[in-house]
Structure formats: structure tokens, C-alpha cells
C-alpha positions as CSV (number, residue, x, y, z in Angstrom):
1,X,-23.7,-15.5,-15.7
2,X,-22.8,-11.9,-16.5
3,X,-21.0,-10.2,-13.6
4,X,-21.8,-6.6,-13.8
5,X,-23.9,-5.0,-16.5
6,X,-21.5,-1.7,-17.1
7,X,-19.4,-2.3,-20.4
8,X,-15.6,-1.4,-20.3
9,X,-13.7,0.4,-23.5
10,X,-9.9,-1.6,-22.8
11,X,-7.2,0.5,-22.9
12,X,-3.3,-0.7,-23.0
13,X,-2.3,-1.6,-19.9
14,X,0.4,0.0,-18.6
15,X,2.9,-3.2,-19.3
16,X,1.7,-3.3,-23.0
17,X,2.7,1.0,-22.9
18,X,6.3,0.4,-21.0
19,X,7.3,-2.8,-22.7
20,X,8.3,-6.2,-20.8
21,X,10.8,-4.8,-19.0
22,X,9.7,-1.4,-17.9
23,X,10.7,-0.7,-14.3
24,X,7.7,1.2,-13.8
25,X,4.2,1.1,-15.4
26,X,3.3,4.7,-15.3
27,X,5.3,7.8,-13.7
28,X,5.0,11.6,-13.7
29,X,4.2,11.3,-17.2
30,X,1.0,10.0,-17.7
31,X,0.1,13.2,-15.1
32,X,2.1,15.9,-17.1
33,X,-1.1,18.8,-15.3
34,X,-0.5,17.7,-11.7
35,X,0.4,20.2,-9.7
36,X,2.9,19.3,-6.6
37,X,1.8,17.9,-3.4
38,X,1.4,20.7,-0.5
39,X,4.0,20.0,1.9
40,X,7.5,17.9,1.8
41,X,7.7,14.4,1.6
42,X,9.7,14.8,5.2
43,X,7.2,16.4,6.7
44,X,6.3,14.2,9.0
45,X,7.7,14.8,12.5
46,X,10.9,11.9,12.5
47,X,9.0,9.5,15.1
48,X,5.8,8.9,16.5
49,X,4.6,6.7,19.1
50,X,6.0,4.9,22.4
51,X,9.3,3.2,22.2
52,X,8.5,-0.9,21.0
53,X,10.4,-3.6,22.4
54,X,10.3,-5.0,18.4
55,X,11.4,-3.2,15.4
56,X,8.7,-2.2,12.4
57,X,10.0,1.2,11.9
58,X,9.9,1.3,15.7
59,X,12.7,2.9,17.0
60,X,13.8,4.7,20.0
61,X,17.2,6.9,19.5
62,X,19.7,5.8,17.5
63,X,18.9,2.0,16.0
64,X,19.8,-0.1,12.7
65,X,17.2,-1.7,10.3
66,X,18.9,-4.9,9.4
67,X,19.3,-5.4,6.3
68,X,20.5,-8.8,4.2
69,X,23.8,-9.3,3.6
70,X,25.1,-7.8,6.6
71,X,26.4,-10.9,8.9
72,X,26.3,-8.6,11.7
73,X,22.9,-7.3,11.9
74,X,21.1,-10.3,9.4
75,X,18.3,-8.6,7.8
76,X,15.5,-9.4,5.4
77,X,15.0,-6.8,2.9
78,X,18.2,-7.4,1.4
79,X,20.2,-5.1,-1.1
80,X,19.3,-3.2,-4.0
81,X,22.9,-2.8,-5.6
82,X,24.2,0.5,-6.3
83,X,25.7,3.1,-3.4
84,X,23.1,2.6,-1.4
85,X,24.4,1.6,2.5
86,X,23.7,-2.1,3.7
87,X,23.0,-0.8,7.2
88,X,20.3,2.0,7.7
89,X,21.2,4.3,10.6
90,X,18.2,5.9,12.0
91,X,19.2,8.6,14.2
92,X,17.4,9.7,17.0
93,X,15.4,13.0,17.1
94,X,14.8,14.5,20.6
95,X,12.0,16.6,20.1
96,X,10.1,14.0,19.0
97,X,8.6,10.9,20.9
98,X,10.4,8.0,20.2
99,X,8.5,5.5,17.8
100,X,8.0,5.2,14.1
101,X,10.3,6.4,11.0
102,X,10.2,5.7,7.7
103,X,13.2,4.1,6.7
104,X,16.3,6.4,5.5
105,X,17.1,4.3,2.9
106,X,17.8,5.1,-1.0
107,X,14.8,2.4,-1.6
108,X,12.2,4.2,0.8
109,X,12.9,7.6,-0.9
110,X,12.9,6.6,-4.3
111,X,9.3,4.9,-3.4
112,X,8.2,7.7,-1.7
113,X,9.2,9.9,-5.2
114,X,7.5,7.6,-7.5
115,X,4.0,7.8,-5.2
116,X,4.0,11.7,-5.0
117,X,4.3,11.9,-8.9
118,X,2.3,9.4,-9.9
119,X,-0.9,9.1,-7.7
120,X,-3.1,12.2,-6.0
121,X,-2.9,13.8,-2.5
122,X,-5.5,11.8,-2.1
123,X,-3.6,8.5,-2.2
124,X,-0.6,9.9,-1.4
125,X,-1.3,10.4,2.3
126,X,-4.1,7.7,2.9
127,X,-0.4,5.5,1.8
128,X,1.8,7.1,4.6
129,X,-0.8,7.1,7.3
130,X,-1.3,3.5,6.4
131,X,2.1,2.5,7.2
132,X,2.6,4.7,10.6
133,X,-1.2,3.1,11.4
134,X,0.5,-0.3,10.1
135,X,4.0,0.4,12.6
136,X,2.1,1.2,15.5
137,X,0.1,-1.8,15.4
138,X,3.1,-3.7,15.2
139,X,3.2,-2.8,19.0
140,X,0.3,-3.9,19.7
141,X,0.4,-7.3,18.1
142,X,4.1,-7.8,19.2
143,X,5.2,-8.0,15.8
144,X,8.6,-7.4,14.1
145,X,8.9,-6.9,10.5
146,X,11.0,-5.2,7.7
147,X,10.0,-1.8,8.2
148,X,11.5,-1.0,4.5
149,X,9.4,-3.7,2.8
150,X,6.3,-2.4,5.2
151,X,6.6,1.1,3.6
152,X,7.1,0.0,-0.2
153,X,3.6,-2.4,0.5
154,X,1.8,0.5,1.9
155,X,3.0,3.7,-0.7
156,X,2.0,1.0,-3.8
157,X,-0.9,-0.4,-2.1
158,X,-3.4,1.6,-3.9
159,X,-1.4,2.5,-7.0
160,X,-3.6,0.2,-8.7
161,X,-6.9,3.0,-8.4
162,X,-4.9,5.5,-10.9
163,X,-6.3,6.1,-14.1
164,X,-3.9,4.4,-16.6
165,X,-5.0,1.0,-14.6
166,X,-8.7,1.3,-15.1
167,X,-8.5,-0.9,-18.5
168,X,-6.4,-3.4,-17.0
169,X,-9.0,-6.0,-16.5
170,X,-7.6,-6.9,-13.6
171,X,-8.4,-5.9,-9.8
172,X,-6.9,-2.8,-8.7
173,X,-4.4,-5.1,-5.9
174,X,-3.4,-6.7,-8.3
175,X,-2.1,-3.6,-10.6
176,X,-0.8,-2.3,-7.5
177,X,1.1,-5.6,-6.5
178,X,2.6,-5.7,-9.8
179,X,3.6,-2.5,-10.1
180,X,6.0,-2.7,-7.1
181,X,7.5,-6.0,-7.9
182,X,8.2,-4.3,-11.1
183,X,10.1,-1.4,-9.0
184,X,11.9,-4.0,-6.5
185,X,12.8,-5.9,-9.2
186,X,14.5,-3.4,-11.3
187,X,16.4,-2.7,-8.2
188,X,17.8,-6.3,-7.1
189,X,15.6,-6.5,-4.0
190,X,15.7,-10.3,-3.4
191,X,13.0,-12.9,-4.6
192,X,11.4,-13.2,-1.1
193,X,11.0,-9.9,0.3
194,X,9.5,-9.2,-3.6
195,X,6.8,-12.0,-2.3
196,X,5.8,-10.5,0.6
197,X,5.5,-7.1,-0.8
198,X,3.0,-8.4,-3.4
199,X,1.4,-10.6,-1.6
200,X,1.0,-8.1,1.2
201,X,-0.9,-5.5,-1.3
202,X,-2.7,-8.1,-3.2
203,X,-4.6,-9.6,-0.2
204,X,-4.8,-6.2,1.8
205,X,-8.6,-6.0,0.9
206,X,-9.4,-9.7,1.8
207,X,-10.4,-9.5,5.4
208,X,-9.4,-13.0,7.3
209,X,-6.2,-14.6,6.1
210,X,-3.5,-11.1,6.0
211,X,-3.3,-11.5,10.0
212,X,-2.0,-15.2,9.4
213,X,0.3,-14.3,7.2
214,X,3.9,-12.5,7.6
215,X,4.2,-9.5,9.8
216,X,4.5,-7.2,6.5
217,X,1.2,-8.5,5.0
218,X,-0.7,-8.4,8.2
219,X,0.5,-5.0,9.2
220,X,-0.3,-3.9,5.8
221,X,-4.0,-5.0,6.1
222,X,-4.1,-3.2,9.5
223,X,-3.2,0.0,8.7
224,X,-5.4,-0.1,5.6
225,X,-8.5,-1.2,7.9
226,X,-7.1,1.3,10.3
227,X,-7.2,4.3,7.8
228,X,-10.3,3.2,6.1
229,X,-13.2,1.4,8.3
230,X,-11.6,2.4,11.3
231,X,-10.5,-1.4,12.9
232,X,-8.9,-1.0,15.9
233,X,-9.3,2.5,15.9
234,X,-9.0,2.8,19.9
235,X,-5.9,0.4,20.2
236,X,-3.6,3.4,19.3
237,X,-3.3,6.7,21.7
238,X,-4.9,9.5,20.9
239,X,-1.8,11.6,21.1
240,X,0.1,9.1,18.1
241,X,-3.3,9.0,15.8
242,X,-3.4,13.2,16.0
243,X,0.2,13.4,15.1
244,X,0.2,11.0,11.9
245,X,-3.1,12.8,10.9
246,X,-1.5,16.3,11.6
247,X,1.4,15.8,9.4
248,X,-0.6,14.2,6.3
249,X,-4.5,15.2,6.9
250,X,-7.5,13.1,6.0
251,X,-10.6,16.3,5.2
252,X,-13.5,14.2,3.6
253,X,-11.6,11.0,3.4
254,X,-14.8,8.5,3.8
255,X,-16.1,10.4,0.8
256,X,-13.3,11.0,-1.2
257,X,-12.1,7.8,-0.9
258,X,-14.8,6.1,-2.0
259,X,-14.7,8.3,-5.0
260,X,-11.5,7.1,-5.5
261,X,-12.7,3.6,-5.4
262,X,-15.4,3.9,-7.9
263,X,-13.2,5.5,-10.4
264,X,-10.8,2.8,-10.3
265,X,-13.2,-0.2,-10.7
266,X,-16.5,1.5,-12.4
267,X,-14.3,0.5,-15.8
268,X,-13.7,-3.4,-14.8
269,X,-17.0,-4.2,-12.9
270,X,-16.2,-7.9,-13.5
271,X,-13.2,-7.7,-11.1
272,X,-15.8,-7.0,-8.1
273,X,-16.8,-10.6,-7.8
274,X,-17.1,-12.4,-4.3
275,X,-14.6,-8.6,-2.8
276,X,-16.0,-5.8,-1.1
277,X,-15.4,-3.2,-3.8
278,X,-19.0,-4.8,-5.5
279,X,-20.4,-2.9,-2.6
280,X,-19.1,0.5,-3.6
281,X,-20.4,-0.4,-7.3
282,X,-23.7,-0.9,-5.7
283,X,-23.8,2.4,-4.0
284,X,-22.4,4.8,-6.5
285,X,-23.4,3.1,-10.2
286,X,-26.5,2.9,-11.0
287,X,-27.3,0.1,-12.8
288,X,-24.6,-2.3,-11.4
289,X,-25.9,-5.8,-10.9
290,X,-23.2,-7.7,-8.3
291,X,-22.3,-11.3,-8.9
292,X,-24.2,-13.7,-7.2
293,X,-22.0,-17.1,-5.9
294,X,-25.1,-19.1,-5.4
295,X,-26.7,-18.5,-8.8
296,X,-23.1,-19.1,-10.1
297,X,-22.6,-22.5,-9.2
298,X,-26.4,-23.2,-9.9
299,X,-25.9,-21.5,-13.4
300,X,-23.0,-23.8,-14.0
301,X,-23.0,-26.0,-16.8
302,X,-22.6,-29.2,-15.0
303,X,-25.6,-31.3,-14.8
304,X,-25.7,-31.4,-10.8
């Protein structure tokens, strides 16, 4: 059975462009017109939301994200090599409410560089608000995870929608999860915490098993379902959604979102099968026939 009737034009992927060992798949390069992002990357206020009892970029005054190979604080993330510190000191901010930061870690900034060269606005702030959404309901699930490999998930989550990906042949979660094990990788981050970074962005658009998974992939797939179909969307306060919408707005996100979608996957139609995106294909390309499981297996070529 055909899955999808539009034909795709392959282009390199980014791998085949970078070589086997790139660090990167694409950077400010493959955008050389884009003009800068309004605002600073640190423009969000330093914390949001109430003080947790469990740490997910949940702090109140002065705290430490552990980190691993620190025998005093333990840690998951683990290092990166080079002069970056072992223990991230978040320092409290008094005219702010105590709550979320994004880690101040070498790792955090240099993924928070990467994402404002390389993707749109667009992306750019759907990727922060997903991981203050994502922190703040790790309160409400009582949930304590590596804020630093939270933040990495949710700035590369949709990495994977950018043009130089839409001949990959593969689905857009799985460009993105690649493309930040590449970036871990090429900075020592430790097999494990790798895992759940990839694994956390490939499954963040498969409703049903994230929330049974590690606190980084289910927090990922509930800020994402926050942002976008608005799950949850009365378990935060009022006060903490205004603020993270405030400091990186959302005008026409349904719609411009969606056109982000269909740009991504219009190319690949094939990688819609049994996922939700075969329902933005069916709304916004004409001529877009979605996969059909039953007719699949009936189709087969096994006798019965």
C-alpha cells in the first residue's frame, strides 16, 4: 500500500552534508538571511512559579543542580569536559517568585545558542515555553528530574521541522533526537543521560507511554501537550502561565504552528503513518491520502 500520494525530491541529509562526525547537522549557516531574534536569550524573568519541594529547574533561593561526578551532591547529567563547573549554582533573584530557571550551565547556554541560530522565533520560543510548561508540571506530578537534560530535550525537540531536515526520510523526532545526541555527544555528556534526551524527544508526539517513562521524557511530552493542545492547561496558575508567555510570546501560535508542521513533513508524507502529524497532512495538503492500518494488514502479502 502507498502511504501518502505527494512525491518527495531527497535532498542530503544533514549527516551526509557534515560528515560522520559532525557535532552538529546544521547551524547558523544553512540560515546565512535570518535576522536575530527580538529580545535576549535571558530575557526571561530568572524564576517563575511557587517554590517545589523537588528539583526540575525548581528552585527557591540559592540551590545546586547535581551533577555526576560530584560525590557530594550525586547527579545525573554528568560532565561535559572542558572548564565548565561540576556544580551549577543557581542564585536566587528576589524580585522574582521563586520557581523555575534554566540551568546556568556552559551546556544550557551553548544549547540555547545553537536553537536561536538555527531554527525560527517561531520554534525558538514554543522550545523555552515548553520547558518552563515542562518544570512547572514537575510540581504537579511530584517529579524530580535533571533540569539540564529537560532543557536540552525541549530546545532540540522540534529541530527536526527545519528545512535542511525535510529530505531526511525520516520523522521530524527523529531528526530532532539525533541532532542533540550528536551535540551531547561531542561534548562527553554520558551514555545514559544521551538516552533519555533522545528518547524523550523522539516519543514526545506519541501520546500514552512518555508519562511512564523517566521524569525528563514525561515532562517533555507535558510541556509540549501543554504549549500545543493545551493538556492540563488549568493545573498551572494563571499568574506563572502569563509570566512564561510574557517573556517569550505565542501571537497566532495554533496557526503558525501548524504551518510549521506542514512544512516539515509535506516532503516525507510516508513518515505520517499510524502519528498524528497524518492529521495536519489531511487538513492543509490537498491530495494527501493517510495510511490506513486495517487495509495494511489486509493488503499484506500473507495468505491469511
Amino acid at each position: 500500500m502507498r502511504i501518502g500520494l505527494i512525491r518527495t525530491t531527497r535532498r542530503p541529509t544533514p549527516e551526509r552534508r557534515g560528515g560522520r562526525n559532525a557535532t552538529s547537522g546544521f547551524s547558523r549557516t544553512d540560515f546565512p538571511d535570518r535576522a536575530p531574534l527580538s529580545g535576549a536569550a535571558s530575557a526571561f524573568p530568572p524564576t517563575v512559579g511557587p517554590a517545589p519541594a523537588t528539583p526540575c529547574g525548581l528552585y527557591g533561593g540559592t540551590a545546586v543542580a547535581r551533577r555526576s561526578g560530584d560525590p557530594e551532591t550525586g547527579g545525573v547529567a554528568g560532565g561535559t569536559g572542558g572548564p565548565r563547573d561540576q556544580v551549577i549554582v543557581l542564585k536566587d533573584d528576589s524580585s522574582a517568585p521563586a520557581g523555575v530557571r534554566v540551568p546556568d550551565s556552559r551546556l544550557a547556554r551553548e544549547t540555547t545558542e545553537l536553537v536561536r541560530d538555527s531554527t525560527s522565533e517561531l520554534i525558538y520560543h514554543h522550545s523555552r515555553r515548553v520547558y518552563f510548561f515542562g518544570s512547572l508540571q514537575a510540581i504537579n506530578r511530584g517529579l524530580s528530574c535533571d533540569p539540564e537534560l529537560l532543557y536540552v530535550a525541549a530546545m532540540f525537540h522540534d529541530l527536526g521541522l527545519s528545512e535542511p531536515f525535510h529530505g531526511s526520510g525520516r520523522r521530524f523526532e527523529v531528526d530532532s533526537a539525533d541532532e542533540a545526541r550528536r551535540f551531547l555527544r561531542a561534548r562527553q555528556v554520558p551514555d545514559d543521560s544521551i538516552r533519555r534526551v533522545w528518547t524523550a524527544i523522539a516519543l514526545h508526539t506519541t501520546p500514552g507511554i512518555p508519562e511512564f517513562m523517566e521524569p525528563e521524557v514525561a515532562l517533555l511530552t507535558a510541556g509540549v501537550e501543554y504549549d500545543v493542545l493545551g493538556i492540563g492547561y488549568h493545573d498551572l496558575d494563571e499568574a506563572d502561565r502569563a509570566a512564561v508567555v510574557a517573556a517569550h510570546p505565542r501571537p497566532a501560535f495554533k496557526q503558525r504552528i501548524l504551518a510549521a508542521f506542514t512544512d516539515g513533513i509535506r516532503s516525507k508524507p510516508q513518515t505520517t503513518f499510524g502519528n498524528v502529524k497524518a492529521d495536519v497532512l489531511a487538513h492543509y495538503v490537498p491530495g494527501f491520502e493517510r495510511g490506513d492500518f486495517v487495509r495494511t494488514i489486509l493488503d499484506s502479502p500473507w495468505a491469511e
